[in-house]
N, C-alpha and C positions, 0 to 999 in steps of 0.2 A: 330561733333555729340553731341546733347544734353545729359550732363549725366545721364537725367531720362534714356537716352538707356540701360545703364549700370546695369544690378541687382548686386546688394547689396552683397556682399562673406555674408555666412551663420556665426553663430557661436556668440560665447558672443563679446556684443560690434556690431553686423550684421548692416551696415547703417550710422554706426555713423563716421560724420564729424568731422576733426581734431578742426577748429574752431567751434564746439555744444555747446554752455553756459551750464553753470552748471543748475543742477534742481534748485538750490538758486535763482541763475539767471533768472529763467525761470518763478518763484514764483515772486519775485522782482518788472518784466516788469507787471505781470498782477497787482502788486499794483500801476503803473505809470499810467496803463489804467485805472483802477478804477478812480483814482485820476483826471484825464483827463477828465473823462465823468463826476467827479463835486460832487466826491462822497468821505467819507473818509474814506480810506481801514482800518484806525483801529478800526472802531467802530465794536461793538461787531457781529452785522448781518455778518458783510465783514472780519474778524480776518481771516477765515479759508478757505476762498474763494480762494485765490492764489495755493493752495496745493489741494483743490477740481479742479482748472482748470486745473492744473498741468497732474492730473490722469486720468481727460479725455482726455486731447491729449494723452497721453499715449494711449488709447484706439483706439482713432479716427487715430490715424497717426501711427498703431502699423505696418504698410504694411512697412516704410521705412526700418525697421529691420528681414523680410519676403523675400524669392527667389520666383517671381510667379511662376518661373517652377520647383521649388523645390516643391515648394505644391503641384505642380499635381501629387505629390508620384510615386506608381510604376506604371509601364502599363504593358500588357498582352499582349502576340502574339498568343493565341490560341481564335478565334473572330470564330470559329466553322463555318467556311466559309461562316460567315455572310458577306456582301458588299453593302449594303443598309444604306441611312441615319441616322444619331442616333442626336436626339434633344433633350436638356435639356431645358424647356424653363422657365419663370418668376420666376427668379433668382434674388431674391431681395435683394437692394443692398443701402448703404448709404454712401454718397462721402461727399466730401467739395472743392467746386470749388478755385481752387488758384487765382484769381479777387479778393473776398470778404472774402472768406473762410467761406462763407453759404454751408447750405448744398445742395446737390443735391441728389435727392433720389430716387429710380426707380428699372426697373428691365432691369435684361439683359436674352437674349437670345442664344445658340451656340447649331449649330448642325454641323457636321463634318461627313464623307466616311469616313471608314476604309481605311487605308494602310493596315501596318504590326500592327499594334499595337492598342490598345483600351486603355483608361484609367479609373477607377472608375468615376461612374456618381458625386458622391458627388465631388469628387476634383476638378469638373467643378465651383462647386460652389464656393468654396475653394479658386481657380484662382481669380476668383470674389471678391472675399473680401481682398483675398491681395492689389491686388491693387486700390481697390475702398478704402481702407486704405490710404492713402496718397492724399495730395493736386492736384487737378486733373481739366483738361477738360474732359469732356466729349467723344471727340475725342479722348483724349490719350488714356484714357481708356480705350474706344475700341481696338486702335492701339495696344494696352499693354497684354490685355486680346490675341485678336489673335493671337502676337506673341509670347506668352507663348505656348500658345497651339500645333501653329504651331512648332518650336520648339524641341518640349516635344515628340510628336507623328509621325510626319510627313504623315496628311491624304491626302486623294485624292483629298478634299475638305474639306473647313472650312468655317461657313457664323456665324458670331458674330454680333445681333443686342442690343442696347442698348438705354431704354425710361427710360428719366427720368427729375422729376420736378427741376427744377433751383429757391430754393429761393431769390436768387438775383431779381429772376423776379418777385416774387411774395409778397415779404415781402418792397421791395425798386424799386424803380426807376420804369417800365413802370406798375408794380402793376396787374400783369395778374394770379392771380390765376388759374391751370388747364393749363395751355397752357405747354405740351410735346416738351419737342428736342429727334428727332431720329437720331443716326448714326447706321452706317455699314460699316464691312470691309469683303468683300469676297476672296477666294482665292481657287487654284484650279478649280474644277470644276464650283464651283459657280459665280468664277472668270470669267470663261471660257464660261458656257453657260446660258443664259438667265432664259432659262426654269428650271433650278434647281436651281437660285434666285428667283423664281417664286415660285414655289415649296414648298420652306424654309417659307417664309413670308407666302403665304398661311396655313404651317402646324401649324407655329406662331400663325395667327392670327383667327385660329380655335376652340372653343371651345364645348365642349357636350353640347350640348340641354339636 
């Protein structure tokens, strides 16, 4: 089993590898890549740069120290015999594909059938940013996002779609600005039957006139 399967135990220290460099360390390597790229980390521009790069992976990679189905906080059993679809859709989202470690940037979408249980529409997002936090395919993602969800709530259905740009493709190599990857992971119903994958994408990609 790959240990991204595995979430992270909660608490101070949440995520962290017995072999993690020290933050020194981790300042250190970004004056070696300075250095590599032909440039000289002590001059005064670049002095503070290791400890500003530092802070953003902090930022950008904050999901490894995150439970995604801890985020989706508490859920609700009184859904007032509602049983009908419930969709959050363009949920915007900033990743960093693990190839390059560009980013990927996009929006996802989830909608899900009640079972027993509903969860706050924000913590859908929430789900989203945990793990769009950390080094990622696109695929995982999705797979990651689902099975949080799935999970958490246990609906009748689940349909998680996810668009988003790859600067790998667009900054380097085939150079395609604008060119979308869609994935999808359905389950449940949507698993199940066509027409409610139909359904979902249509309610997606529907917008008010």
């Amino acid at each position: 089993m790959d240990a991204r399967d595995t979430e992270p135990k909660s608490g101070t220290g949440a995520g962290k590898r017995p072999d993690r460099p020290s933050r020194e360390e981790a300042e250190e390597a970004v004056r070696t890549l300075i250095a590599w790229a032909g440039d000289d980390p002590q001059r005064e521009g670049l002095l503070e740069t290791p400890d500003r790069v530092v802070r953003l992976y902090e930022e950008f990679f904050g999901g490894y120290g995150q439970d995604g189905r801890k985020a989706l906080g508490r859920t609700f059993s009184d859904v007032g015999g509602y049983k009908n679809v419930i969709i959050v859709r363009d949920i915007t989202f900033n990743s960093h594909c693990e190839h390059h470690m560009l980013p990927m940037i996009g929006k996802a979408h989830i909608g899900y059938y009640p079972s027993e249980r509903i969860v706050g529409l924000s913590k859908l997002a929430r789900v989203v940013d945990v793990f769009a936090a950390r080094l990622q395919t696109q695929e995982r993602l999705t797979a990651d996002i689902h099975r949080a969800i799935e999970a958490t709530i246990k609906p009748r259905g689940l349909a998680v779609m996810v668009e988003a740009e790859h600067q790998c493709m667009t900054l380097r190599g085939v150079q395609k600005p604008g060119a979308m990857t869609i994935t999808t992971e359905f389950g449940g119903v949507f698993k199940d039957d066509i027409a409610e994958r139909a359904r979902f994408i249509a309610m997606v990609r529907s917008r008010a006139e």
